[in-house]
C-alpha positions in Angstrom: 0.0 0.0 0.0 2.9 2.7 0.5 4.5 1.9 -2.6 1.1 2.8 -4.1 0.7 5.8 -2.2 4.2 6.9 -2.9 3.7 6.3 -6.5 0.3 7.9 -7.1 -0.9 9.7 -4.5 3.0 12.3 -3.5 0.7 14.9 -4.0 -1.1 14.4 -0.8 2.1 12.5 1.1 4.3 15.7 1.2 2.8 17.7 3.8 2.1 14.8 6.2 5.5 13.3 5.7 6.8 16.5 6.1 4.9 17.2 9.6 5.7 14.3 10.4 9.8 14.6 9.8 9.6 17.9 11.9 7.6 16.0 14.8 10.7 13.4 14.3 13.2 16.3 14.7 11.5 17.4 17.6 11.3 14.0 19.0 14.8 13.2 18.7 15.9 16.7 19.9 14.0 16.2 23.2 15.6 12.5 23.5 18.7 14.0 23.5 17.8 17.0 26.0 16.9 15.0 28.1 19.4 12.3 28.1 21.8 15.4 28.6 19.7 16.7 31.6 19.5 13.5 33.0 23.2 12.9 32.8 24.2 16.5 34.3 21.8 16.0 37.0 23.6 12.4 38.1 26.7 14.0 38.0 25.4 16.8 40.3 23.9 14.6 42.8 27.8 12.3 42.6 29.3 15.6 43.4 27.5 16.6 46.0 27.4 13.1 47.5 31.2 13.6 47.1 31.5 17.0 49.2 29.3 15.4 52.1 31.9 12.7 51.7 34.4 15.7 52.5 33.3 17.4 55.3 32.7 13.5 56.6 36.5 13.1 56.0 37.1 16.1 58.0 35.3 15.9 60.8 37.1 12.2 60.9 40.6 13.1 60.3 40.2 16.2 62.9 41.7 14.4 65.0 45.3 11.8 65.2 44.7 11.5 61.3 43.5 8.6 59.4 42.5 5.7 61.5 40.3 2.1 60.6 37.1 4.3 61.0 37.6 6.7 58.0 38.8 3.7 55.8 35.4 1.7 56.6 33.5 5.2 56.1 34.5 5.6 52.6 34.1 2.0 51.5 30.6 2.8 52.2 30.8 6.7 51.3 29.4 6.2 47.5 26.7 3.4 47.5 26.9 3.0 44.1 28.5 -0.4 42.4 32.2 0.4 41.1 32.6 3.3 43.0 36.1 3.8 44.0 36.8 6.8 46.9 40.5 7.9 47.3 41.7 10.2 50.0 44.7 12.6 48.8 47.3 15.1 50.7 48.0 18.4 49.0 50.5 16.4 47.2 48.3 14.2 45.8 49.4 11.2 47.8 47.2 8.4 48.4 46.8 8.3 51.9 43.0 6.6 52.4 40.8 4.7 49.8 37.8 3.2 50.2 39.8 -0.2 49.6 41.6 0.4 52.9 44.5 2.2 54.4 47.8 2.1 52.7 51.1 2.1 55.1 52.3 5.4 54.5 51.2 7.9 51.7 51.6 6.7 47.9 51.7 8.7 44.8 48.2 8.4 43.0 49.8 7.4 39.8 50.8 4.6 41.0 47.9 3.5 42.5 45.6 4.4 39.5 47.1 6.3 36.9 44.1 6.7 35.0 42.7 8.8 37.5 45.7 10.6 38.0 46.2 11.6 34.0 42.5 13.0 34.6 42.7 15.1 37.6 46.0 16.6 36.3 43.3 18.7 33.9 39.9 18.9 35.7 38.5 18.2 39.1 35.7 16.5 37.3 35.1 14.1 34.2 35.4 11.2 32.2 38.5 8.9 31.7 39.0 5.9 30.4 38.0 3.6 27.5 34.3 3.3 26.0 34.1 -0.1 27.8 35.5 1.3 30.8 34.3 4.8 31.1 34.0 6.1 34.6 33.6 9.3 35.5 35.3 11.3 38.9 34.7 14.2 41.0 36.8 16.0 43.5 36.3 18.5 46.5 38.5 19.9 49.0 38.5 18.2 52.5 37.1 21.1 54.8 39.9 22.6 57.2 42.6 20.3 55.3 45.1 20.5 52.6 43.9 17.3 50.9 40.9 16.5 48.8 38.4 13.6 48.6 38.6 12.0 44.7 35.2 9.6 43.9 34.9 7.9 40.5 32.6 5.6 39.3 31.3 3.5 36.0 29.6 5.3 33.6 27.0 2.8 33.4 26.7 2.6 37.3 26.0 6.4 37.1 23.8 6.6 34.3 21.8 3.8 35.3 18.6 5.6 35.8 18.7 7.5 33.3 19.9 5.0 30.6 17.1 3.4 31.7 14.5 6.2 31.3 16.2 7.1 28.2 15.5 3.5 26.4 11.6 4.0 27.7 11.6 7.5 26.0 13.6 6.3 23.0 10.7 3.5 22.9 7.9 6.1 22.8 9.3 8.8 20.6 9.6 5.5 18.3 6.5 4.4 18.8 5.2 8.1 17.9 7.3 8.1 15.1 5.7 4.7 13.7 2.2 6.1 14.8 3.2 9.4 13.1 4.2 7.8 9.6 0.9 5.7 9.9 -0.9 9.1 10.7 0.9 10.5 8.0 0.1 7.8 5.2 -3.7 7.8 6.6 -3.4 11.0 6.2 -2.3 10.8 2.9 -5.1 8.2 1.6 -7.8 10.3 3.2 -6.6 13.1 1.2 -6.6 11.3 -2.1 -10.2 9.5 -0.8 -11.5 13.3 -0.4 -10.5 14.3 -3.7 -11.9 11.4 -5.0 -14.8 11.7 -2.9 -15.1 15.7 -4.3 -14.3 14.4 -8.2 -17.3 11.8 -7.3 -19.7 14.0 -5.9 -18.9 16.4 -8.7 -19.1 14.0 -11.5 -22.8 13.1 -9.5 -23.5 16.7 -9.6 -22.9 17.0 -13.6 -24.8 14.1 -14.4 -27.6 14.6 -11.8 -28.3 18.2 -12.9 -27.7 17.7 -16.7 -29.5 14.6 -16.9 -32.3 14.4 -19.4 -34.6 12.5 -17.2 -36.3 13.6 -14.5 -34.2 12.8 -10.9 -35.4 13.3 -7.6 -33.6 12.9 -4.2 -36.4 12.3 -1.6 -35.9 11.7 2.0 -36.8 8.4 4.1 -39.3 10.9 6.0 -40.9 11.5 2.5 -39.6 14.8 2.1 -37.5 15.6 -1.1 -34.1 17.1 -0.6 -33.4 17.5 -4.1 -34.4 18.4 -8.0 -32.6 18.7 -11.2 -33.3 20.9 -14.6 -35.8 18.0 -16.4 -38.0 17.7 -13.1 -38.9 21.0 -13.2 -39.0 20.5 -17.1 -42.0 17.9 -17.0 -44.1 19.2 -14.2 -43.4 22.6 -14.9 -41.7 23.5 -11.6 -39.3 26.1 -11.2 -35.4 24.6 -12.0 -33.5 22.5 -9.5 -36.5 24.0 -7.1 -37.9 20.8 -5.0 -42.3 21.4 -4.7 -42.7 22.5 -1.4 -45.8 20.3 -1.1 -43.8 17.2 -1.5 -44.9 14.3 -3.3 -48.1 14.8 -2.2 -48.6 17.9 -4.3 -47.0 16.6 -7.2 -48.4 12.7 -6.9 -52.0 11.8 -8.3 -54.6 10.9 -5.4 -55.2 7.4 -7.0 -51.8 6.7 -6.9 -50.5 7.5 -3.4 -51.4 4.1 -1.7 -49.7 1.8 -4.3 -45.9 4.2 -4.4 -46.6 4.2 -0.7 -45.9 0.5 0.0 -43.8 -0.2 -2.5 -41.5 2.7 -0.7 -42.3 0.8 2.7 -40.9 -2.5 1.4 -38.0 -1.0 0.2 -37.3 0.5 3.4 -38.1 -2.8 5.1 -35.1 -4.4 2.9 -37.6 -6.5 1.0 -36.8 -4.7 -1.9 -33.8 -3.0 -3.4 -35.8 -0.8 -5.2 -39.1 -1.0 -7.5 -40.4 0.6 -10.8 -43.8 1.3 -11.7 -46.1 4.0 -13.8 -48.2 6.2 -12.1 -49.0 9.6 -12.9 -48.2 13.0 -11.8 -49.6 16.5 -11.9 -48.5 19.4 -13.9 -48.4 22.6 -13.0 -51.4 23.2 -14.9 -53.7 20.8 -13.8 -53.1 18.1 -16.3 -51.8 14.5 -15.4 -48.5 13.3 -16.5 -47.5 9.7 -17.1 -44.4 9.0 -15.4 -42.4 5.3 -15.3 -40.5 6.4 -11.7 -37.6 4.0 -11.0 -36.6 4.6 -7.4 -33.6 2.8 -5.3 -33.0 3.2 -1.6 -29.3 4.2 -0.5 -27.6 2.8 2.7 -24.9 3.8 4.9 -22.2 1.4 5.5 -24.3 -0.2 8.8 -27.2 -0.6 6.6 -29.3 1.8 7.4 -31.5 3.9 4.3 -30.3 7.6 4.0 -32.8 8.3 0.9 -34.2 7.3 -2.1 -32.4 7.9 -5.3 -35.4 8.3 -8.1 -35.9 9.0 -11.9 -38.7 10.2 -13.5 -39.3 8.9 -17.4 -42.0 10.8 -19.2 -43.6 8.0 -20.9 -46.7 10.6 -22.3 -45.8 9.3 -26.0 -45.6 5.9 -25.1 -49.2 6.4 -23.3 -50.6 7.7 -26.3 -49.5 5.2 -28.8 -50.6 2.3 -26.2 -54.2 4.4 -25.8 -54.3 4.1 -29.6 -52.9 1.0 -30.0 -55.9 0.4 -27.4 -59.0 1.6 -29.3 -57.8 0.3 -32.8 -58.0 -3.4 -31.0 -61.2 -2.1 -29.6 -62.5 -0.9 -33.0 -61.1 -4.0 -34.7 -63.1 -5.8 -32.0 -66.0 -4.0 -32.6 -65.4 -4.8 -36.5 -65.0 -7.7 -35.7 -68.5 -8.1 -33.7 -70.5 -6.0 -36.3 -69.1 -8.5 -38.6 -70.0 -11.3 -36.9 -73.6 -10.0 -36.3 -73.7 -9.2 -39.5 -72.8 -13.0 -40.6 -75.3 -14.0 -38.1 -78.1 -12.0 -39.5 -77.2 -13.6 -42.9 -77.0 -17.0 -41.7 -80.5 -16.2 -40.0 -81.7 -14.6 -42.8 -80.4 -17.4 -45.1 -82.3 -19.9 -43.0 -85.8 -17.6 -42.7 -84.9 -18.1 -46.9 -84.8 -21.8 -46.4 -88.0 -22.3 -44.0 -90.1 -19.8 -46.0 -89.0 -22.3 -49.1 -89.8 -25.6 -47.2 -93.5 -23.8 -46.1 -94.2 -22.4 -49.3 -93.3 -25.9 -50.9 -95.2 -27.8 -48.6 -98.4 -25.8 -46.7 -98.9 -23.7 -49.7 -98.9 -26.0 -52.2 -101.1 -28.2 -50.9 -103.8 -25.7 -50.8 -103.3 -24.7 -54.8 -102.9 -27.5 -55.5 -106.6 -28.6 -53.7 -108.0 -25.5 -54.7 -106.9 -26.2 -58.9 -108.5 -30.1 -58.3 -111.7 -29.3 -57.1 -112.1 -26.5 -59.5 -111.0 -28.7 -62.2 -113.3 -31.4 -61.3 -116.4 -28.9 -61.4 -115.6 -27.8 -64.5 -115.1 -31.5 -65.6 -118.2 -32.5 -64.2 -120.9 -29.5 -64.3 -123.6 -31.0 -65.9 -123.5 -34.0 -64.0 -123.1 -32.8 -60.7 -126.0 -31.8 -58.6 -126.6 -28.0 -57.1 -126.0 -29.5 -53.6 -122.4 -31.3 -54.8 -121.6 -28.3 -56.5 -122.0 -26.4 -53.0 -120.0 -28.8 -50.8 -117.1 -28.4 -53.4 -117.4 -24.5 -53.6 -117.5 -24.5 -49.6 -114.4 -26.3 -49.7 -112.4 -24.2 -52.2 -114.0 -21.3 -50.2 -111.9 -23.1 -47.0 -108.6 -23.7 -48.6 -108.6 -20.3 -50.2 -109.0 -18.9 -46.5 -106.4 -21.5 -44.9 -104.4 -20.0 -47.8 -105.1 -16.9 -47.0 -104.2 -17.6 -43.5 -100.7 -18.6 -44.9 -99.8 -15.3 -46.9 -100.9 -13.2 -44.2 -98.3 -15.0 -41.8 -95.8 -14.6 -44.5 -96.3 -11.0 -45.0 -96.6 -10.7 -41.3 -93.0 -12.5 -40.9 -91.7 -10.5 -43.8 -92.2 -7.2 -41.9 -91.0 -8.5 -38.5 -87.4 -9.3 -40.2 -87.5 -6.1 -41.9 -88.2 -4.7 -38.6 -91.2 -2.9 -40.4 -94.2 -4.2 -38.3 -95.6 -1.3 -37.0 -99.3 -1.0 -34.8 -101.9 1.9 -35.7 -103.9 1.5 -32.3 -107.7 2.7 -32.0 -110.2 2.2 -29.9 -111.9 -1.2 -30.5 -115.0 -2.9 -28.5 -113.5 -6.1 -28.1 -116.6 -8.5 -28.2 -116.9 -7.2 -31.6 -113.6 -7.9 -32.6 -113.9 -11.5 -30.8 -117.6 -12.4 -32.8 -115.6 -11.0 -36.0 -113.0 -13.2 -35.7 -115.3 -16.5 -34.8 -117.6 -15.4 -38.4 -114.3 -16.8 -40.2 -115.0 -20.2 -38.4 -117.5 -23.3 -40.0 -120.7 -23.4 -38.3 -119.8 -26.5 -36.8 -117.0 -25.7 -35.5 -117.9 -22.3 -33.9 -120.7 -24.5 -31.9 -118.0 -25.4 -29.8 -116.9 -22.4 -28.3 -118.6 -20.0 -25.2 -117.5 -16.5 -25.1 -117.8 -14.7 -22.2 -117.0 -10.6 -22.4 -118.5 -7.7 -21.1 -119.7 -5.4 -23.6 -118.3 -2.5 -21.9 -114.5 -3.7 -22.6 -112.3 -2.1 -25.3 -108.9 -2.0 -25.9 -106.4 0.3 -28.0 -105.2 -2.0 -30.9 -104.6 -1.9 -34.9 -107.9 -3.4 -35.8 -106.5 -6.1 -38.8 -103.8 -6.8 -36.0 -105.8 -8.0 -33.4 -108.2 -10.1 -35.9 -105.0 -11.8 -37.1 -104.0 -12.0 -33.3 -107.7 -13.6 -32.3 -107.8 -15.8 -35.3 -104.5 -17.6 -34.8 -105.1 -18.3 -31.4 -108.9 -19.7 -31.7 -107.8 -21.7 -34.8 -104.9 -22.7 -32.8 -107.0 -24.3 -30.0 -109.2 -26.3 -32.1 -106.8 -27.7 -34.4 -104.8 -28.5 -31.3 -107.1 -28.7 -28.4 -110.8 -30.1 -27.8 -113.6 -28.7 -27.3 -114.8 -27.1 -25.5 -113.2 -23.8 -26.3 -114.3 -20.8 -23.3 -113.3 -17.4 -24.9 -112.9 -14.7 -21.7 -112.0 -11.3 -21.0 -111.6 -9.3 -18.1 -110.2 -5.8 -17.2 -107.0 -5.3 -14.9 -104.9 -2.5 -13.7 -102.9 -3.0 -16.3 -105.5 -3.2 -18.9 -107.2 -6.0 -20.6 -106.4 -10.2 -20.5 -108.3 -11.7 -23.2 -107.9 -15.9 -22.1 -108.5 -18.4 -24.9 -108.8 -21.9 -23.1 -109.5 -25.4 -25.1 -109.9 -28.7 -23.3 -107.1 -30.9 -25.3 -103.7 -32.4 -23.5 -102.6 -29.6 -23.7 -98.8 -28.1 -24.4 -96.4 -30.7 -23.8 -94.0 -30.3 -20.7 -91.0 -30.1 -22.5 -92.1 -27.9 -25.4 -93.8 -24.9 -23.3 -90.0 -23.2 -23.6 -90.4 -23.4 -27.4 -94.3 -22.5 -27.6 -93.5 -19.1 -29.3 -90.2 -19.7 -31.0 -90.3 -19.4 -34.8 -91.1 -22.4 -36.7 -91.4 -23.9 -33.4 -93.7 -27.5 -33.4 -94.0 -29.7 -30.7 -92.1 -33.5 -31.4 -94.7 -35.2 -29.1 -98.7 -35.2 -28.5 -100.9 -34.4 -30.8 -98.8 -31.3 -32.9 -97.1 -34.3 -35.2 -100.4 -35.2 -36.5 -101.8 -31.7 -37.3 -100.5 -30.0 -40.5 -98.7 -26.3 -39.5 -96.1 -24.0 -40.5 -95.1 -23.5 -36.9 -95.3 -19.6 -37.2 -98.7 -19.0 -35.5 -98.1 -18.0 -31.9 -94.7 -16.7 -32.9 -96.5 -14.0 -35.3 -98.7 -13.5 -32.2 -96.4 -12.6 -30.0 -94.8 -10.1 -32.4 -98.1 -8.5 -32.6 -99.0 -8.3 -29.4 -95.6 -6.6 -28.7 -96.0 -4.1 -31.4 -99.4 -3.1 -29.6 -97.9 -2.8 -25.9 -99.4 -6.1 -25.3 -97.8 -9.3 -25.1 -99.1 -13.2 -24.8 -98.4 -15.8 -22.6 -99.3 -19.7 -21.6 -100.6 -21.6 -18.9 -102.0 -25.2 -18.5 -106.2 -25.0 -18.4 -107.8 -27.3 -15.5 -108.4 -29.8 -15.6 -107.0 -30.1 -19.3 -106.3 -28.0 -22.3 -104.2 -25.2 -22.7 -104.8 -21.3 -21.8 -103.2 -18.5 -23.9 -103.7 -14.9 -22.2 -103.2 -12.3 -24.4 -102.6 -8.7 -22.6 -103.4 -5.7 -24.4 -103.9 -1.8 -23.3 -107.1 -1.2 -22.2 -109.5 2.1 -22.8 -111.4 3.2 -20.0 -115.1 3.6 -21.5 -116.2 6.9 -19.9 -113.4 9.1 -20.8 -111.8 7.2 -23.9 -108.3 7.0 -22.8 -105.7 4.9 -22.6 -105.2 2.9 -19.4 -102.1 0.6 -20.0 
């Protein structure tokens, strides 16, 4: 890591390493000042240890002279291991030493010449080798002519503060290894600053000059922070955060859904989340916006804010809302055609059945009709005035059933063309009913009870509500049995004109399909009758284009009932009551 630093980072090593070489400086000066001090101070306290040793000496020698006592005084004078104490004359004669007492006095020199080379320049000092260093101190003997001479090792001297010395040596090292430390951290949290400053700046550039829309928002909600293009697509002032928040800039419907995806993202369920909501403008106008937010953490984990941008996606909306009602229209297309296919099929098949009747119930009735007249004219003259009658009545029927037949086709003709159309008027009803049974052979009218007030009317198109009554009377007696009960009666609603036979009846299974077109019962009696299947059909088309409509329920004990409903008039003031 130095070797990096050294290499690319000098820039921001110079100053520290250069604080750090003065601190050094420093450091080592005050080592040495106070190995110095140390040392002067030992050597003060030796030679003032050695001038008690003095006036000890001569209160001693006041006396005879030297004696046993001062030669056992200074063995013990300098407690310090080494330590040698001599006792001179003025002629620097040995005459005590801490070693004992010598017989008479002996020149110094040749005792310890050493110590005599050093006095003969200074009365204190060092002498000797670097092993064997020792340093001496002399003082006058109080009252006498000689002088009391105390050396000792260096080492024995210095001890104390050799020893000190080595513990300050250790910490001013150990300062000067925290000091280069502190001066390389120094260093790298200088170059991680500029780094940090070049980062933020670089964030700066591409935050504020970014094209999309970016958005610094507190964990609390609040936003810190804008660039150029948010105030661009809402139409906020530049780099100005709304003072409202999200909450003025955030559409109503979509505050719940950003809200928890926010919370989960706080949570740590989620790094982050996209989704399309929309904004407001300035203006008033809504503005869709794909926001793509991520949550930033300190080192411990912990969310400092959300990091957000904000893609206008108004073009991409629109295409997508086009995109959306061209499928709808195709759809619709689509539907209309297949209506329309189903109207063709439908009308293709009305085609085919109006074929099949007009081939089969028509036919048949021509065909009748063109024998019997054929026949008459065949056989005139030979035929009786009573044969000629029965044959006449009976072309006189089938025309009528015929007739019966085209008016059901032009009937069903305007219901597909969705032309049938009611001119209502006023109408007694038991004149329409006795109009409707004059159609019917004698014989067969003989069968049927009608039983209407005279007072009832109802608001109908007259030829409607014949064609109405005559389906449904000729339908109970070509299905039914007499007898036939013909009833009316006025409701709220207006009037229920009941038709009731006394046959079996509608079949169970068939009463779904009574008024379906082309509908014939399968079962019962219906297979046995001849029918185009279009009579109660056509009367329920009629009924519902006069407000009316027509319904079925079983007769008791037997038969069938058809109830047709029409609007009733009320007879004293003419109007219309349903």
């Amino acid at each position: 890591m130095l070797g990096r630093i050294v290499r690319t980072d000098w820039r921001y090593l110079a100053l520290p390493l250069a604080v750090w070489a003065v601190l050094c400086a420093i450091g080592t000066w005050g080592v040495f000042w106070v190995e110095g001090r140390g040392e002067r101070a030992m050597q003060d306290r030796f030679g003032e240890r050695v001038r008690i040793t003095a006036r000890a000496v001569s209160e001693l020698t006041a006396g005879d002279g030297p004696s046993n006592q001062l030669g056992r005084y200074l063995a013990h004078a300098i407690a310090i291991d080494g330590a040698q104490v001599y006792l001179l004359d003025g002629d620097d004669r040995l005459i005590a030493s801490s070693n004992g007492l010598p017989a008479w006095p002996l020149p110094l020199a040749g005792q310890d010449p050493l110590i005599a080379a050093a006095l003969a320049g200074a009365d204190s000092g060092h002498y000797g080798s670097a092993a064997t260093e020792r340093y001496f101190d002399a003082q006058p003997v109080p009252g006498a002519a000689g002088r009391i001479v105390a050396t000792v090792p260096v080492n024995g001297l210095y001890g104390p503060v050799v020893g000190a010395n080595v513990a300050v040596q250790s910490i001013g090292a150990g300062l000067g290894v925290l000091g280069l430390v502190a001066a390389l951290t120094a260093a790298r949290a200088g170059r991680n600053r500029a780094a940090l400053r070049a980062s933020e700046a670089e964030f700066r550039g591409l935050f504020d000059n970014s094209m999309l829309g970016m958005v610094v928002t507190r964990t609390d909600g609040e936003i810190e922070r804008v660039n150029r293009a948010f105030g661009a697509l809402l139409g906020h002032p530049p780099e100005i955060p709304p003072p409202g928040g999200w909450a003025e800039i955030l559409h109503p419907d979509e505050a719940a859904g950003l809200s928890a995806l926010a919370a989960r993202a706080l949570a740590g369920d989620i790094p982050g989340f996209t989704a399309t909501v929309r904004l407001r403008h300035t203006s008033g106008r809504s503005v869709p916006v794909e926001v793509t937010s991520t949550i930033i953490r300190d080192e411990l984990g912990e969310p400092l804010h959300f990091s957000t941008q904000l893609l206008d996606i108004s073009e991409r909306a629109r295409r997508q809302e086009e995109q959306r009602a061209y499928r709808e229209e195709l759809a619709a297309r689509a539907r209309e055609l297949q209506s329309a296919n189903a109207e063709l099929q439908a009308a293709n098949q009305r085609v085919a059945d109006m074929v099949a009747m007009l081939t089969h119930d028509v036919r048949q009735p021509i065909a009748t009709i063109a024998g019997y007249c054929e026949l008459l004219t065949d056989m005139w003259d030979d035929t009786d005035d009573r044969a000629k009658r029965r044959d006449v009545d009976r072309i006189a029927a089938t025309a009528a059933s015929m007739s019966g037949y085209v008016e059901e086709i032009l009937t069903l003709t305007q219901v597909d063309a969705d032309t049938l159309f009611a001119h209502p008027a006023p109408l007694r009803l038991a004149d329409a009913i006795a109009e409707s049974l004059a159609h019917l052979p004698v014989q067969q009218r003989a069968g049927v009870t009608v039983t209407v007030d005279d007072r009832l009317r109802v608001f109908a198109d007259p030829r409607q509500l014949h064609q109405m009554l005559v389906n449904l009377i000729s339908n109970g007696l070509k299905y039914g049995e007499p007898p036939m009960l013909i009833r009316a009666l006025s409701t709220a609603d207006g009037v229920e004109i009941e038709i009731s036979d006394s046959g079996e009846g509608v079949p169970e299974d068939f009463v779904p399909h009574l008024f379906d077109r082309f509908a014939r019962a399968k079962s019962g009696v219906a297979p046995t009758k001849k029918g185009t299947g279009l009579g109660l059909y056509i009367v329920r088309q009629l009924a519902v284009a006069n407000s009316g409509d027509v319904t079925y329920r079983p007769h008791q004990p037997s038969g069938a009932s058809f109830v047709l409903r029409l609007p009733g008039v009320d007879a004293t003031v003419g109007a219309v009551s349903a």
